[in-house]
N, C-alpha and C positions, 0 to 999 in steps of 0.2 A: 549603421544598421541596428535595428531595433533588436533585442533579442527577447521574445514574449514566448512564457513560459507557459504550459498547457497545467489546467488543473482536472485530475478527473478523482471519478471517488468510487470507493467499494463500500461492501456493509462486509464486515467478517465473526462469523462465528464462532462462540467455545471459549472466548478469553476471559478468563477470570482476575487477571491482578496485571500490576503495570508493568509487570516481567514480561507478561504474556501480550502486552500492547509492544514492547522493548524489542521483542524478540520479532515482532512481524514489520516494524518499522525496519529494522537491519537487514531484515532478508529482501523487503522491497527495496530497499536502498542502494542494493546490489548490483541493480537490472540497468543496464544500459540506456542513458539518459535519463535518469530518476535523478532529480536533486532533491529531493527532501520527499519524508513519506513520515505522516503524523497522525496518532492514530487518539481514535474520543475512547475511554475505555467504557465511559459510562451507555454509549449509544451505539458503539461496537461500529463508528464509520471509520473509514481509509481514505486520505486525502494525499494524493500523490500529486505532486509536480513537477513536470518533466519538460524537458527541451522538445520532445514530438510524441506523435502518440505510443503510447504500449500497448502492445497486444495482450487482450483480455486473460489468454488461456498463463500467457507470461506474471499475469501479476497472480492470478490464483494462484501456480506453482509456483511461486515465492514462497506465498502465506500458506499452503500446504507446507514446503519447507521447512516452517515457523510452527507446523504440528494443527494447522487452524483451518477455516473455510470461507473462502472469500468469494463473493457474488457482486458483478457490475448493479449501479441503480439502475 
């Protein structure tokens, strides 16, 4: 059986240095089914890949978490 990962992406707000990308990659990390969450600090995107989907309001309230503002494309 295939196991195919889903990719979705956020744009998130307010981060200024790579602490502040560090900080919202481990708070989405958290979330149940998230294998990897990597973030561009330069273009402020979120690229999460997961085993099935996440619920939108779920990754925002990570990256609120993380002190920051995250919005679906």
């Amino acid at each position: 059986m295939l196991n195919k990962k889903m990719i979705i992406r956020y744009k998130v707000k307010g981060m200024h240095c790579a602490s502040c990308a560090m900080k919202v990659e481990l708070e989405v990390e958290k979330l149940p089914g998230v294998k990897e969450a990597k973030v561009s600090l330069s273009s402020g995107d979120l690229e999460i890949k997961c085993d099935f989907p996440i619920k939108a309001e779920d990754v925002c309230g990570a990256v609120s978490c993380a002190g920051y503002e995250a919005s679906p494309f």
